[in-house]
C-alpha positions as CSV (number, residue, x, y, z in Angstrom):
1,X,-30.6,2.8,19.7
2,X,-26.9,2.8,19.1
3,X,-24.6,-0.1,20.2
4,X,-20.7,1.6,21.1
5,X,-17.7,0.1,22.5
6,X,-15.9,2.3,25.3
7,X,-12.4,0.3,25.8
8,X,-10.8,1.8,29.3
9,X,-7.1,1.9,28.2
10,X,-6.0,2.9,31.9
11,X,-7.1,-0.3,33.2
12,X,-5.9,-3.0,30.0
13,X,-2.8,-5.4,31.0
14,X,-2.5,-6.3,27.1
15,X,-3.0,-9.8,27.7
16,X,-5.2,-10.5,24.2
17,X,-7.9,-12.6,25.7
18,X,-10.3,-10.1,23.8
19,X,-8.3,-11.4,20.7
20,X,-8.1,-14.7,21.6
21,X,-12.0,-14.9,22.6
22,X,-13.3,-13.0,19.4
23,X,-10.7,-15.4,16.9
24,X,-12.6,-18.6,18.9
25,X,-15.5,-16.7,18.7
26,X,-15.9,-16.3,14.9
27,X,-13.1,-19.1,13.6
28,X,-10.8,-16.5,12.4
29,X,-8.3,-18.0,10.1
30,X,-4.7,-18.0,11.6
31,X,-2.7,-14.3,11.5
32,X,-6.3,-12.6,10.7
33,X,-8.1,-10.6,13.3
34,X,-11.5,-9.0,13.9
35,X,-9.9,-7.3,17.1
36,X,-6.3,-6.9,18.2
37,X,-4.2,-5.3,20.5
38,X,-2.0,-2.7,19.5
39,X,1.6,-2.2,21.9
40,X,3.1,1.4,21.3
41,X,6.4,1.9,23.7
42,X,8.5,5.5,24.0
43,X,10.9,6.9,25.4
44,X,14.6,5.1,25.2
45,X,16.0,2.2,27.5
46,X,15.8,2.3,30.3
47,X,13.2,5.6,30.8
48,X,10.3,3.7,28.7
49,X,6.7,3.2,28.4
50,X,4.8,0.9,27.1
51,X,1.0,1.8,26.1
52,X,-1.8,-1.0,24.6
53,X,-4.5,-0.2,22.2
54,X,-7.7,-2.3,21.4
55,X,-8.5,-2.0,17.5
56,X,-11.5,-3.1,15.7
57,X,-14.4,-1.8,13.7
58,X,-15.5,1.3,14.9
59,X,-19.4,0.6,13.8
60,X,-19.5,4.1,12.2
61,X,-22.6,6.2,12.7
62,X,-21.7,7.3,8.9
63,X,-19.8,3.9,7.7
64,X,-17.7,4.6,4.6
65,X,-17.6,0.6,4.2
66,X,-21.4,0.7,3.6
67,X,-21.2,3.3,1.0
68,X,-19.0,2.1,-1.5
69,X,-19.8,-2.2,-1.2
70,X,-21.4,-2.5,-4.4
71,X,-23.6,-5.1,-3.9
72,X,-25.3,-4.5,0.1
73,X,-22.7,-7.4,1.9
74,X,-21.8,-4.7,4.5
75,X,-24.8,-3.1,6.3
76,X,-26.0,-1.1,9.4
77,X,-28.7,-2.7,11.3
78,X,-31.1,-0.3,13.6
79,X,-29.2,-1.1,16.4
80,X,-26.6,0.8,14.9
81,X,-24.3,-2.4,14.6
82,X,-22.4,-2.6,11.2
83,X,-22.7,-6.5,9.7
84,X,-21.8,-8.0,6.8
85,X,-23.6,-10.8,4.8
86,X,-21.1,-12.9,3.1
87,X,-23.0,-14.3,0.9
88,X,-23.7,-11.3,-0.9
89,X,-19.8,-10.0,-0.7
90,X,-18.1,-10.2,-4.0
91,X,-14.4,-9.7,-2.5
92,X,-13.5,-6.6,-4.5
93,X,-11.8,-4.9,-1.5
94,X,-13.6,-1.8,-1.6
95,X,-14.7,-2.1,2.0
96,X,-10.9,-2.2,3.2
97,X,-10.4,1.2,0.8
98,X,-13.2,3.0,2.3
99,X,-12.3,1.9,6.2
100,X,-9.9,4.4,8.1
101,X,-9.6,1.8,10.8
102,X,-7.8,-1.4,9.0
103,X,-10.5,-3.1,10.4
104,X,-11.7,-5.3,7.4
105,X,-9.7,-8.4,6.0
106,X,-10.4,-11.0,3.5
107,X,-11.1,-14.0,5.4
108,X,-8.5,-16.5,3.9
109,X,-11.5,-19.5,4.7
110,X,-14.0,-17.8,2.7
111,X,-12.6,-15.2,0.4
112,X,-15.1,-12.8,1.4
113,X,-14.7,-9.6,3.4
114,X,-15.0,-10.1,7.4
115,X,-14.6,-7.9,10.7
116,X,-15.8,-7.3,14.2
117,X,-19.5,-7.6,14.1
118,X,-20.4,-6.8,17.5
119,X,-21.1,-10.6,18.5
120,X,-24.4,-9.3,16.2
121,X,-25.9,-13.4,17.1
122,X,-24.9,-13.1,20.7
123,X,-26.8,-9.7,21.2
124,X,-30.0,-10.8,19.4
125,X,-29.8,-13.7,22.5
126,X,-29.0,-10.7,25.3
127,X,-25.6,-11.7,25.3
128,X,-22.4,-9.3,25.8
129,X,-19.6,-9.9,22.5
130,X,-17.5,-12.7,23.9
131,X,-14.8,-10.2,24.0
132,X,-16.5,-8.5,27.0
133,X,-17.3,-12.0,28.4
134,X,-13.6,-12.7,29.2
135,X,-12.2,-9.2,29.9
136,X,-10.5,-9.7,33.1
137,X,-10.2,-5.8,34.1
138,X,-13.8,-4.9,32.5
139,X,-11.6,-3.1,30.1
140,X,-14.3,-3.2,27.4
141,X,-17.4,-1.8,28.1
142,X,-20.5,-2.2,26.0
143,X,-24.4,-1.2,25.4
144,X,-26.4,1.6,24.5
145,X,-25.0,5.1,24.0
146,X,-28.2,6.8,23.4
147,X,-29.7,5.3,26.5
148,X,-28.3,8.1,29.3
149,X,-28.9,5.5,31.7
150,X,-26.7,3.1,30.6
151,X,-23.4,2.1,32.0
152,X,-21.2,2.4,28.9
153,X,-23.0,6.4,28.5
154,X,-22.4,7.2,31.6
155,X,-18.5,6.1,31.2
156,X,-18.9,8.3,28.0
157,X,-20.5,11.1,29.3
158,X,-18.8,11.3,32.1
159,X,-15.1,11.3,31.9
160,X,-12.6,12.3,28.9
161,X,-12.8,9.9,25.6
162,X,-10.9,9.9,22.4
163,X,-11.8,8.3,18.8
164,X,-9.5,7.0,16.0
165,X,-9.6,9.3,13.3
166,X,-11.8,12.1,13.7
167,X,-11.1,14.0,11.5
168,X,-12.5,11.1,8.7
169,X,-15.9,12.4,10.2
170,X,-17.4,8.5,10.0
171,X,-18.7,9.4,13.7
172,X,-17.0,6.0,15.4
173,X,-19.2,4.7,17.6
174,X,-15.9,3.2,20.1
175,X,-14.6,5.8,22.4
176,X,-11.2,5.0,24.2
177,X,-10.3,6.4,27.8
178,X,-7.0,7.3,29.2
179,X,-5.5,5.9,25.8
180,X,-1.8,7.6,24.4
181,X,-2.4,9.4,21.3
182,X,0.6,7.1,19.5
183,X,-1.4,4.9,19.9
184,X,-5.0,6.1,18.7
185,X,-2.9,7.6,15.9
186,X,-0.6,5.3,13.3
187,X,1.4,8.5,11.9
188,X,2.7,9.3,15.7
189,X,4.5,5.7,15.7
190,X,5.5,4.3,12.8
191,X,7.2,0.5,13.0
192,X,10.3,-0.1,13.0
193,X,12.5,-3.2,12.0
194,X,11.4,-5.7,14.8
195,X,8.6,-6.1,17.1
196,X,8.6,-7.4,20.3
197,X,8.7,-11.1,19.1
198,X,8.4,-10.9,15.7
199,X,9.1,-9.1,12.7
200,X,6.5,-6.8,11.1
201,X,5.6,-7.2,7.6
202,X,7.3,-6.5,4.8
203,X,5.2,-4.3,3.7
204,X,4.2,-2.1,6.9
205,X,7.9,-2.0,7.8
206,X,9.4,-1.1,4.4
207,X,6.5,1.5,4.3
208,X,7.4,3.0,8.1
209,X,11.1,3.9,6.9
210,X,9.3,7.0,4.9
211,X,7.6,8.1,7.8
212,X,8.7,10.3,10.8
213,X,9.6,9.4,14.0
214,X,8.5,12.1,16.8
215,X,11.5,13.2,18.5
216,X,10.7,14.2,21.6
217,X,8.5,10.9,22.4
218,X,10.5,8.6,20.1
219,X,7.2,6.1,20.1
220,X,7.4,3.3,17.4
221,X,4.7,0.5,17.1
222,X,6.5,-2.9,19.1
223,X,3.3,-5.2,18.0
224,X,0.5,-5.0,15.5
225,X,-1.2,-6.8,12.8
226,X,-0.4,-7.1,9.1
227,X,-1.9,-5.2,5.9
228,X,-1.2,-5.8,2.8
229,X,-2.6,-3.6,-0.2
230,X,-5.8,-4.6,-0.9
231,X,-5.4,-3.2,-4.6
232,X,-2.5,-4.3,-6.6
233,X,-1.2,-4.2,-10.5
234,X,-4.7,-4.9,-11.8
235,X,-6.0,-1.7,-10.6
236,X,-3.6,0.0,-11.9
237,X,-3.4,-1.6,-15.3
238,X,-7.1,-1.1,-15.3
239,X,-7.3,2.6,-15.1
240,X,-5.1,2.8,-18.1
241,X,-6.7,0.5,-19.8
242,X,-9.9,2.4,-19.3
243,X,-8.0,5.8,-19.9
244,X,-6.8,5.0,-23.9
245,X,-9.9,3.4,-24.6
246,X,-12.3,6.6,-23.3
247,X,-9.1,9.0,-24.5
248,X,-9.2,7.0,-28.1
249,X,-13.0,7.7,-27.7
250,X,-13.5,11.3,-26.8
251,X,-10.9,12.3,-29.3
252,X,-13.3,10.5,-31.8
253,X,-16.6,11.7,-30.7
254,X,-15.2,15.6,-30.3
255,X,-14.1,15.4,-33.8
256,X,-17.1,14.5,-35.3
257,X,-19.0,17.0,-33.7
258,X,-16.6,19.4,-34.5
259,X,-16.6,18.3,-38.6
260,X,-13.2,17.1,-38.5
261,X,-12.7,13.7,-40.7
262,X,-10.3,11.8,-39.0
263,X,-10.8,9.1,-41.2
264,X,-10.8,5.0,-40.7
265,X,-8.9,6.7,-37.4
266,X,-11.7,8.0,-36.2
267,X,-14.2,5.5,-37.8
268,X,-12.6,2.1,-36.7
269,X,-10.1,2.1,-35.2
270,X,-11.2,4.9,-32.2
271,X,-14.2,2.3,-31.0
272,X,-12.3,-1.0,-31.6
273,X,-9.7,0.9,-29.1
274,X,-12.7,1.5,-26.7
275,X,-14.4,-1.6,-27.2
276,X,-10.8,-3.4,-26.6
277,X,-10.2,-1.3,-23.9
278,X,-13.4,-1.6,-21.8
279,X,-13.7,-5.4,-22.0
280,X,-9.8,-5.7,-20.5
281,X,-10.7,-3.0,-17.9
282,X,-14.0,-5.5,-17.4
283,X,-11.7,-8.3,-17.6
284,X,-9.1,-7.4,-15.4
285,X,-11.9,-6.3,-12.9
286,X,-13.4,-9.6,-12.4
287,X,-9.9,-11.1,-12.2
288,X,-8.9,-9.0,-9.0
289,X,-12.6,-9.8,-6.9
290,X,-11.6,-12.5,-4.6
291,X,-14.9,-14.4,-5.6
292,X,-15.3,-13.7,-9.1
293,X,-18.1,-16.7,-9.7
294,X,-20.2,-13.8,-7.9
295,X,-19.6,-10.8,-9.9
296,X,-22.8,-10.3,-11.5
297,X,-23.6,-10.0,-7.8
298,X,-22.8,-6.0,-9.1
299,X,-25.7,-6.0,-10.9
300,X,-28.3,-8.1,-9.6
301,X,-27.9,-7.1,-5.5
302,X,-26.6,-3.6,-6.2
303,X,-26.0,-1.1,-3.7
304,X,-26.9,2.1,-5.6
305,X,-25.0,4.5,-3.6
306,X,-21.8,2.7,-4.7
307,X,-19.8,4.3,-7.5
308,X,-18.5,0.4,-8.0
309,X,-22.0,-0.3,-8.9
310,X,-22.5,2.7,-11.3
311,X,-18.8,2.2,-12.7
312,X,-20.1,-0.8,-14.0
313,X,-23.2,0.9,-15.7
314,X,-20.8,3.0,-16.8
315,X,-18.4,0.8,-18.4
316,X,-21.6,-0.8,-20.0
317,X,-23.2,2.0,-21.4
318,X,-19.6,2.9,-23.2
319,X,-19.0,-0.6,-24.1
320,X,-22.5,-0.4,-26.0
321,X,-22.1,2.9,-27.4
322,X,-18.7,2.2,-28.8
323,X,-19.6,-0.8,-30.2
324,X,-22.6,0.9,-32.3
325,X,-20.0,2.9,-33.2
326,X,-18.0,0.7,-34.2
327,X,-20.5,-1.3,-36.3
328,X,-21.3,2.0,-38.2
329,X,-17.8,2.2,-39.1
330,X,-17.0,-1.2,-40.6
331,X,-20.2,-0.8,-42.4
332,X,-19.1,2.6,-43.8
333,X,-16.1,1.4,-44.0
334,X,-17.1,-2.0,-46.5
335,X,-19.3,0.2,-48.5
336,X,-22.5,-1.7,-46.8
337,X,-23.4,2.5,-45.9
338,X,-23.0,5.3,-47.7
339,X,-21.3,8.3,-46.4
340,X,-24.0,10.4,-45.9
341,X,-26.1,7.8,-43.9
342,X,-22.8,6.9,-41.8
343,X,-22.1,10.7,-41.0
344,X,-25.4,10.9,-39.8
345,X,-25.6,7.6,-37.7
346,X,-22.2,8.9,-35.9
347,X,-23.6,12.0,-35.4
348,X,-26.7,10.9,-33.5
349,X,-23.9,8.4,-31.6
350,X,-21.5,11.3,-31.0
351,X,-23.6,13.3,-28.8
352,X,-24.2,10.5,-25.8
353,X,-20.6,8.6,-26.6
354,X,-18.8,11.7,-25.7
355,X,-20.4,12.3,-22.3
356,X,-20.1,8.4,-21.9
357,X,-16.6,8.4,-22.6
358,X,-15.5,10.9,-19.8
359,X,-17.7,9.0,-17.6
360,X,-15.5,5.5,-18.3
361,X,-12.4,7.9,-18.0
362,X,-13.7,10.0,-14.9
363,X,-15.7,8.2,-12.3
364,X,-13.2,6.6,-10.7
365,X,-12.7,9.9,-9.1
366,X,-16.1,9.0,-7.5
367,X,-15.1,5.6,-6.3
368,X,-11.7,6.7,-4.8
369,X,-13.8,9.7,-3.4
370,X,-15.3,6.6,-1.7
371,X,-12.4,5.4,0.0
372,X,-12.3,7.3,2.9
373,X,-9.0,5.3,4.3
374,X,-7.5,6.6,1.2
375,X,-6.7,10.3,1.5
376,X,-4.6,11.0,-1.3
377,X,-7.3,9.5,-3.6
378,X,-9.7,12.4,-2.1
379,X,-8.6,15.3,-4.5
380,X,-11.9,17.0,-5.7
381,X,-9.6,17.4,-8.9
382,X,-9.6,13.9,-9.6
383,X,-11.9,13.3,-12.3
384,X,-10.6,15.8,-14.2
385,X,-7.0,14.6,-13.8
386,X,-8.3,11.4,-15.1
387,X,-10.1,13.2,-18.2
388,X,-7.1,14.4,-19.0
389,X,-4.9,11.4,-18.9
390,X,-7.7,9.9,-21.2
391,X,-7.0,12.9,-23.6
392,X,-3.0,11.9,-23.3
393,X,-2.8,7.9,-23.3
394,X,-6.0,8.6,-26.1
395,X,-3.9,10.9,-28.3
396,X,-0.9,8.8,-28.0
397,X,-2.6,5.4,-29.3
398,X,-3.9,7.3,-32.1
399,X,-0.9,9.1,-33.4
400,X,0.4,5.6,-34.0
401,X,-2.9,4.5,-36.0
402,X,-2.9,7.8,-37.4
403,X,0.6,7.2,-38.8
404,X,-0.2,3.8,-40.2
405,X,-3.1,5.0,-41.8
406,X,-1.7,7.8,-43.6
407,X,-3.8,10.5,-41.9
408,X,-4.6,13.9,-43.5
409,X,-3.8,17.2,-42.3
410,X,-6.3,18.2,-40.0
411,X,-7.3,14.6,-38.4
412,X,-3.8,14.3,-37.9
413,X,-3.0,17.9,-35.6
414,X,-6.6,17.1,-33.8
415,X,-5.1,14.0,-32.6
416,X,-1.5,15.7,-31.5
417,X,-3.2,18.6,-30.1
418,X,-5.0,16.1,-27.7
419,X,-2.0,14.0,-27.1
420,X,0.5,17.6,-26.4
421,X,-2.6,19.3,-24.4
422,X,-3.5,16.6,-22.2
423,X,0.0,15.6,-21.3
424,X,0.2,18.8,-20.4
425,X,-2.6,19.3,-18.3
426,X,-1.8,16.2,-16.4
427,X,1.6,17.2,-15.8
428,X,0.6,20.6,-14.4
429,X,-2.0,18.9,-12.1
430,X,0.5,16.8,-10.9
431,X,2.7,19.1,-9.7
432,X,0.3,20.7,-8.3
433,X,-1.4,17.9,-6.0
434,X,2.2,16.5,-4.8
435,X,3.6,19.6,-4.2
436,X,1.1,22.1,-2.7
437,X,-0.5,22.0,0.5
438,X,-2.5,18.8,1.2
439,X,-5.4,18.4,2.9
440,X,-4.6,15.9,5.9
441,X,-1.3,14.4,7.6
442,X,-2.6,11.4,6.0
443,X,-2.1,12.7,2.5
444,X,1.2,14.5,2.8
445,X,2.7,11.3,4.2
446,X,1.6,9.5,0.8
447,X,2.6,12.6,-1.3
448,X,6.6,12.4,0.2
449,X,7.2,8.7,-0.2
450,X,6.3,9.5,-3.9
451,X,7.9,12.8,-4.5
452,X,10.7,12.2,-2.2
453,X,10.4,8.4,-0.3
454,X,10.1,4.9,-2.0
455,X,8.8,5.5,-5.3
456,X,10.7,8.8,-6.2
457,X,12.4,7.4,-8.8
458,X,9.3,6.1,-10.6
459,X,7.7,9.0,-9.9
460,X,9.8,11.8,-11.1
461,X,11.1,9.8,-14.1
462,X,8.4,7.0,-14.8
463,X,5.8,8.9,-14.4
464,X,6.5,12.4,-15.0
465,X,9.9,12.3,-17.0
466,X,8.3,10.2,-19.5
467,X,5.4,12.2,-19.6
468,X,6.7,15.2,-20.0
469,X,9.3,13.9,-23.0
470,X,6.7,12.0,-25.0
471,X,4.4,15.2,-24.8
472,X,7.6,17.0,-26.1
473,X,8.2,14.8,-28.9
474,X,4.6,15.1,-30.3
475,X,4.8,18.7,-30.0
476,X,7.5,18.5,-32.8
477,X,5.5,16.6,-34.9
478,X,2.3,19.0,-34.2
479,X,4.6,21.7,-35.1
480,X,5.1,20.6,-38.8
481,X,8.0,17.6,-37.9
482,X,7.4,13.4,-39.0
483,X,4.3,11.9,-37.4
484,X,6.7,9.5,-36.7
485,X,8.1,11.5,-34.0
486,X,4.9,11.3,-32.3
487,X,4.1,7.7,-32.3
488,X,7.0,7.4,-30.5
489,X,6.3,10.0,-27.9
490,X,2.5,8.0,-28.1
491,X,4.2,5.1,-26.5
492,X,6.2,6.9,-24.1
493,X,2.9,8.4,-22.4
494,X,1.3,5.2,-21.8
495,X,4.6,4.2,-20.5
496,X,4.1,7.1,-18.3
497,X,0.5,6.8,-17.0
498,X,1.2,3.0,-15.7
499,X,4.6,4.4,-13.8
500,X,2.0,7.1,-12.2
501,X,-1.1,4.9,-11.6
502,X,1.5,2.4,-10.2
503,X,2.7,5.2,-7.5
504,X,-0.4,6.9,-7.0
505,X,-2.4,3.2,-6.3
506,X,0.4,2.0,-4.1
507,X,1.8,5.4,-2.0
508,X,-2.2,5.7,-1.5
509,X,-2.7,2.1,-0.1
510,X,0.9,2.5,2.1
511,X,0.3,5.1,5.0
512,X,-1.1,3.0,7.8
513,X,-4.4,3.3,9.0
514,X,-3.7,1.6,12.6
């Protein structure tokens, strides 16, 4: 059994009773919507159309929403309907990151995730969705689509049908007939400065200027809904926060394995950087859910095909393992252990801290792999990107200890050789991503309003200027130069990695999905 929407664009007049019905329906708060109507026109005045789209959840055969919420709040039912329990939802957002349809909100009521769910208590009492119910052209069709004699297969089967988005291969289970592609698709009509009788957004309309307007059809978007960012400055001060303390970490645990002394660096001041590190990143995770009372909710309902769920293992096991660490080192430190018994201790630590540490630098890549809505976040060379930032921001925060400390030799060009190679590599990668061939429409739209729309200028001399002269200036010192020289190249690259996360979480959240 699998419940569909077919939505007969060729007969809709527009006139939101479906909204109106669902809003009464559910108690959606005021300028929230579980379904909307969408109006499209093209042409110019007075040759003009004027084409209407019904959105909503698409009740995904393959849900991306169900995937990546971490603790089971969103969830298909074998009817094929995707619900959502709010009492298990957290409100970390990851549902609206992983949905190509900007069909999940944050209810402003509740502070939990929400979205068409099929009327689910009005179907358990064989009863259509209310938005059926008041249809007045039988626009909206429902039922069935694996029973062949149903009415809503049959209008499937047997006439031409569209989905949103098919190229997200989520297998939407709402089929639209005789409906413009402008309107199906958000990149063929961006917004402009004014709807019909309001004004967009700030954000979708400041977003639209970086996006083209077809030529020959001139459509533009005269009436939709609002969407902000779900993810904001905490996200991205999070994944540098988790970058210089796995960096300050792998720099430490691939030193000792490779018998180079990087002294108190190494010892102390390496973990306390991790340990610092994780607990903001765990910190600063907590503060962005929209019910934070809940968030053990990650733990004790877990979803374990979520990578929000194993991020948090992972930040735990590296929180632990970097704490031991840290431990051994004061010990050692104090004289409580001797050297021999330390160096061995740290050994045995080394081996699992180092995997651990690319793990709390890296598997974000897994958890933006999860959000499908999000294609510039889908590069398969993520994780190593992020490795290699860890390696930069990492190298940078220990030049400056390494300074203070008075570090020898060989602890000290381990420490710029990380800082000089990993700025490099992420430079090079970034080039790369943003400037070669990307992998969807979707994708090249947020690479040019980074490389060349709304956040060039942070872009090229945030995030890669500053890069790219902080890695210069620890090459001098790695070269034979003051250490000095360094530090302060240290502090340019974190500067650096915020200006990038900062473009790469907002450009990513900025291409419309509706």
């Amino acid at each position: 059994m699998r419940y569909g929407f077919a939505i007969d664009q060729r007969t809709c007049i527009g006139c939101h009773a479906c909204t109106v019905a669902c809003k009464t329906e559910h108690e959606v708060p005021v300028g929230q919507f579980r379904t909307w109507v969408k109006y499209v026109e093209s042409g110019e005045f007075p040759a003009t159309t004027r084409d209407f789209g019904v959105m909503r959840c698409n009740h995904c055969s393959d849900a991306p929403c169900v995937t990546i919420c971490p603790t089971q709040a969103l969830f298909k039912r074998d009817d094929g309907i995707v619900d959502f329990d709010n009492e298990r939802c957290i409100g970390c957002k990851a549902c609206m990151q992983g949905c190509p349809y900007d069909a999940i909100y944050i209810d402003e009521d509740t502070h939990t995730a929400a979205k068409c769910n099929f009327c689910a208590h009005r179907i358990d009492e064989d009863l259509e969705p209310a938005c059926v119910v008041v249809c007045p052209t039988h626009s909206i069709w429902v039922g069935d689509l694996d029973d062949p004699d149903s009415g809503i297969a049959k209008l499937v089967n047997e006439n031409p049908v569209q989905v949103r988005a098919p190229e997200q291969n989520t297998r939407p289970n709402v089929f639209y007939l005789g409906a413009d592609r402008a309107v199906l698709d958000p990149l063929a009509a961006p917004t402009g400065d004014t709807y019909l009788w309001a004004r967009p957004d700030e954000h979708r309309r400041s977003a639209s200027r970086d996006l083209r307007t077809d030529p020959v059809t001139k459509a533009r978007t005269t009436l939709n809904t609002a969407h902000p960012r779900p993810w904001g400055w905490r996200v991205t001060t999070y994944l540098w926060t988790k970058a210089f303390a796995a960096g300050a970490m792998l720099i430490a645990a691939l030193a000792h394995l490779l018998g180079i002394d990087l002294g108190v660096t190494g010892d102390v001041v390496a973990p306390a950087l991790g340990v610092a590190g994780v607990a903001i990143t765990g910190a600063l995770l907590v503060w962005d859910l929209k019910r934070p009372e809940r968030f053990l909710y990650i733990l004790l309902k877990p979803n374990p095909r979520s990578w929000m769920f194993w991020g948090a293992i992972v930040l735990a096991a590296g929180a632990t393992l970097f704490t031991a660490w840290l431990a051994v080192g004061v010990l050692a430190t104090s004289g409580v252990l001797d050297g021999p018994t330390a160096d061995a201790v740290l050994t045995g630590l080394a081996v699992p801290a180092l995997p651990a540490a690319a793990m709390t630098a890296g598997y974000t890549a897994f958890l933006f792999g999860q959000a499908e809505g999000r294609d510039l976040w889908q590069s398969p060379l993520l994780f190593w990107q992020l490795v290699a930032q860890a390696f930069m921001v990492g190298g940078g925060v220990l030049s400056l200890a390494a300074m203070a400390a008075g570090a020898g030799a060989e602890a000290r060009s381990a420490i710029l050789a990380a800082l000089v190679l990993g700025t490099a590599t992420h430079v090079v990668m970034v080039l790369f991503e943003y400037l070669g061939r990307h992998s969807s429409a979707h994708a090249a739209a947020a690479a040019h309003m980074a490389t060349a729309g709304r956040y060039a200028r942070l872009f090229w001399a945030g995030g890669l200027g500053l890069a790219v002269l902080g890695g210069a200036l620890g090459t001098v010192s790695w070269a034979g130069g003051p250490l000095v020289i360094a530090a302060f190249g240290g502090v340019l690259v974190q500067a650096a990695l915020l200006a990038y996360e900062s473009v790469f979480v907002r450009a990513g959240q900025d291409v419309p999905l509706s």
